[in-house]
N, C-alpha and C positions, 0 to 999 in steps of 0.2 A: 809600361803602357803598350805590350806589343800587341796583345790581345785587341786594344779598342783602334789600335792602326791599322789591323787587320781588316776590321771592320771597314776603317775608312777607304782601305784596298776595294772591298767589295762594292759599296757602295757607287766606287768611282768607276768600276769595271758595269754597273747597271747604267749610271751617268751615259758614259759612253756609247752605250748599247742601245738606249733608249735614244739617244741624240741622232747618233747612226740611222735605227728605226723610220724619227719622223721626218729625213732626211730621205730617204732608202725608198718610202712608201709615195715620194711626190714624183719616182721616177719609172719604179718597178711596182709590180701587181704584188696583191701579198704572198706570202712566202711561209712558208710555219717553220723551217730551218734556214732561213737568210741568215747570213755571218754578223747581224747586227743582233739577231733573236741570243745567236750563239753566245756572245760575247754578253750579253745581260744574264743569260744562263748561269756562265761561269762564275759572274760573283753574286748568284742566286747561291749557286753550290757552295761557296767559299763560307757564305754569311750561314746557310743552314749549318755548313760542319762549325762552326763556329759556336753557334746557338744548339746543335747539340753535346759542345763539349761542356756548353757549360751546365745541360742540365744533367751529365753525367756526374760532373765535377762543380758544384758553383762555387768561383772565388770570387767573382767581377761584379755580379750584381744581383741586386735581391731579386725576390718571390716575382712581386706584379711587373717590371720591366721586362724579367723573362718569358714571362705569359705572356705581355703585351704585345713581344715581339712575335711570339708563336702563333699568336691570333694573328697576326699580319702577315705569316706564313702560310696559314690553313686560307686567307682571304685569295690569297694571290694564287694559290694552287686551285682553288675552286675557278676560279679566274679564268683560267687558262685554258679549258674545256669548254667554256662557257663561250669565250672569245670565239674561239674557232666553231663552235656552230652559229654563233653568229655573222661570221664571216662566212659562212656555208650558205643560211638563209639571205642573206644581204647581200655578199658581195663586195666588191672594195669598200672601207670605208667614207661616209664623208665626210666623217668628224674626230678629232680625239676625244671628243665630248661626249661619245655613243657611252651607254648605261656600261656595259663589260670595262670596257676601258678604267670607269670609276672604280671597279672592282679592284684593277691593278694598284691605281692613286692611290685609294686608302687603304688597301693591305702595305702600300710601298710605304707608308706614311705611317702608319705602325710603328715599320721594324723601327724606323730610322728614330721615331719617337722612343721605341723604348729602348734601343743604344745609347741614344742622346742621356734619356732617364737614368741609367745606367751608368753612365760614365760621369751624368753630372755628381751622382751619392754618393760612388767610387774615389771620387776627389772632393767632395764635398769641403774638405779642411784648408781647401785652394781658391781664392779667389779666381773666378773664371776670368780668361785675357782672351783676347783677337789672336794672341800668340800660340795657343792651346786649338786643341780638338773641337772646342765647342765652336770654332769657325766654320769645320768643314761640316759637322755634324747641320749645324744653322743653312748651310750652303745648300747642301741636300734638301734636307725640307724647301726650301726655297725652290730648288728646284722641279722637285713632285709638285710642287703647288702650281708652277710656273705652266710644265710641261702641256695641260691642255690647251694654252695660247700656241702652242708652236704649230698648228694647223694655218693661225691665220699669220703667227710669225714667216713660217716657210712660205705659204699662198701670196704672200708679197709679193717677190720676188718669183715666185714660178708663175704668177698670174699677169708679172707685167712682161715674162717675157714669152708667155702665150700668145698675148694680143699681137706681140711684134712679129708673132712665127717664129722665134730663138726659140721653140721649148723643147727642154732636153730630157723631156718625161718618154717614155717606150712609147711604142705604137698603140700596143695593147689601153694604156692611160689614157692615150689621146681618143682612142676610136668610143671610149665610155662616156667623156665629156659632153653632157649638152648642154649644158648648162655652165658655163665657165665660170662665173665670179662665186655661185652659191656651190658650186664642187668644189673648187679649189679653196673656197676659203672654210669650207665646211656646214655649211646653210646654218648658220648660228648665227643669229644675231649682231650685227658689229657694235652694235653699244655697248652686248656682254662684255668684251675683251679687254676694254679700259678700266669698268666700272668691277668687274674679277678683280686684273692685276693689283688695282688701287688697294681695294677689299685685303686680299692674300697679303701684300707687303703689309701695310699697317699696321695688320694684324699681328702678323708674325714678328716683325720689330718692338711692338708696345709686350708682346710677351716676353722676347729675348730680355730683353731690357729688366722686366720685369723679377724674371727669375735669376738672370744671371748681374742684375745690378752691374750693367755694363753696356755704355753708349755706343761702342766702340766696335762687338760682336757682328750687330749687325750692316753697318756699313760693309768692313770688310766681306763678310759672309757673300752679301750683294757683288759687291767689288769680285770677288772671288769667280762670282756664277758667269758674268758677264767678260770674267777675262777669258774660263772656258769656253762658254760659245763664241768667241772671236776665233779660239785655237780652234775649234770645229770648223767654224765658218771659215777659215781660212784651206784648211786640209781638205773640206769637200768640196771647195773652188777651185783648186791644185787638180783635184782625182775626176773632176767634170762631174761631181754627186750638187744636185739642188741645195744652195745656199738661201738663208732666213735672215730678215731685219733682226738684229742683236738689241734686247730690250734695255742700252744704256740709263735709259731715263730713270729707271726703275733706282736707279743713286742716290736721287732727290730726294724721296723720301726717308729714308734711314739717315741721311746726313741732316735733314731738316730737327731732328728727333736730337742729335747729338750737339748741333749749334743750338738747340733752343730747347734745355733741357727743363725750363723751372715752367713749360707753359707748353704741354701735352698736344690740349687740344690747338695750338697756335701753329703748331709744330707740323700735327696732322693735316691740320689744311692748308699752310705753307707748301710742305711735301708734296702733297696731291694736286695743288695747283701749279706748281714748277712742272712735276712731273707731265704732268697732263700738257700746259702751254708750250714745254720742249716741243713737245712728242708731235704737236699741232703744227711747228713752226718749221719743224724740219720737213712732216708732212706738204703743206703749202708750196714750201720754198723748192720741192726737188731736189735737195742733196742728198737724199737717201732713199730708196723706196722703203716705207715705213706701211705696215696695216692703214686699212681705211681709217677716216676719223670724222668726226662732225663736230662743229662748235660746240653746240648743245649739253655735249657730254660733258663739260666743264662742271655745269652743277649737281650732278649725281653725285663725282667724282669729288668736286668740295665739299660737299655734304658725308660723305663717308667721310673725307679724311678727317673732319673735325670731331664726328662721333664715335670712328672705333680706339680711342685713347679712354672711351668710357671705362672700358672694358677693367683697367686698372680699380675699378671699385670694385671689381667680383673675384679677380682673381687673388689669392696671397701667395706670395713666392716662398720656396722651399727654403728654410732655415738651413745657413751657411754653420757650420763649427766654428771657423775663423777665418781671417781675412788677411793671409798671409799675402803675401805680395807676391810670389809664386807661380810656374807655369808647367804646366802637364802637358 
């Protein structure tokens, strides 16, 4: 399995880079070579020589995973041009939600699906574990999905320590600002941010589950993301870079899924009301600064959790060989 660790090498080296990024960008003006750009480069390069060996040589995965991945290569290359004259015409960003941005998400969202696809047929004759690859592979996505929240995850924390005068953003950031709360948090709506995260975990939980016949995947996977951005958060607390509320809550629902596995929808709305009422309570209470919130959002937020378990009526999961007991 060196090949698909490899993969996970790269992946982790774009993690990083990207994390650095939206870190990097609440304190410094943009950059088209910052060491954070670099650093997602490097396992841009690693994953292309990778996806070009295979289409030199294919052992690891069929026909449509390696197109799949290649469309998500041509996405993100188009991307990157596109990025930077909008950053020419605009200006700093004030969102990670800006249209280029998307360009990156779902070409990133591609590869990582068709690795995932890839490694799932490559072992197919294995029952999939929290033990195996398909954890970090789940992590990843998880995290492409997550990553547009980290505008108003970072703007927490750098917004509450603007009003105090601690803000450790450059001159240059500051002297842009006139608007503080709709800059920093990226003028996006604050309902979006809940009523996304809820939306993305669900989702992507009722499919893990779905395909890989496994409770267990996406807990961990969650568990996985949110121990890295602690290690983030911790490292660019240390180095004086802008630290982000850590999306802990986001646990609730993948664990709701796996305690209360004969009743979906019970499960979904479980999760998302946990999720949400955490999220609320720590808000209120001041032990953390957390993104904005409003009551309100509760019943979006329950109303999605209990409908995206529909979703299990449309989809059929990929037929397994057998169900050896087994870990890759």
């Amino acid at each position: 399995m060196k090949y698909y660790r490899l993969w996970v090498l790269a992946f982790l080296l774009k993690f990083i880079g990207s994390a650095w990024d939206a870190s990097y960008h609440f304190r410094y003006l943009f950059e088209e070579y910052s060491i954070p750009h670099i650093v997602n480069t490097i396992g841009f390069i690693l994953g292309a020589f990778l996806l070009l060996q295979e289409w030199r040589s294919p052992h690891f995965m069929d026909r449509f995973s390696r197109n799949l991945i290649t469309i998500g290569y041509v996405l993100f290359l188009i991307g990157i041009p596109l990025d930077f004259t909008y950053h020419i015409a605009y200006g700093i960003d004030l969102t990670t939600w800006s249209p280029t941005h998307f360009i990156y998400y779902i070409g990133t969202s591609m590869m990582i699906i068709g690795v995932w696809r890839g490694y799932f047929i490559h072992t197919r004759e294995i029952q999939p574990s929290w033990k195996s690859l398909h954890t970090w592979f789940a992590m990843y996505l998880l995290e492409c999905l997550m990553f547009p929240n980290m505008q108003q995850e970072n703007g927490a924390i750098s917004y509450d320590q603007y009003i105090h005068g601690r803000s450790i953003a450059s001159k240059e950031i500051l002297e842009l600002i006139s608007d503080p709360a709709s800059q920093i948090f990226g003028g996006i709506p604050e309902w979006v941010y809940p009523i996304y995260s809820i939306l993305m975990v669900a989702l992507l939980t009722i499919l893990i589950i779905r395909f890989c016949r496994d409770y267990t995947i996406p807990v961990m996977a969650t568990a996985l993301y949110i121990l890295f951005r602690f290690v983030g958060k911790a490292i660019f607390y240390s180095v004086g870079y802008p630290t982000s509320y850590v999306p802990i809550t986001l646990l609730f629902i993948p664990l709701s899924f796996l305690l209360i596995r004969k009743y979906s929808r019970l499960a979904g709305g479980v999760g998302s009301i946990a999720y949400f009422i955490a999220l609320y309570l720590i808000h209120i209470s001041g032990i953390l600064i957390t993104p904005p919130l409003e009551l309100w959002e509760l019943v979006p937020v329950a109303v999605i959790g209990v409908l995206v378990p529909s979703i299990n009526l449309w989809v059929k999961p990929y037929p397994l060989q057998k169900t050896e007991k087994k870990v890759v």
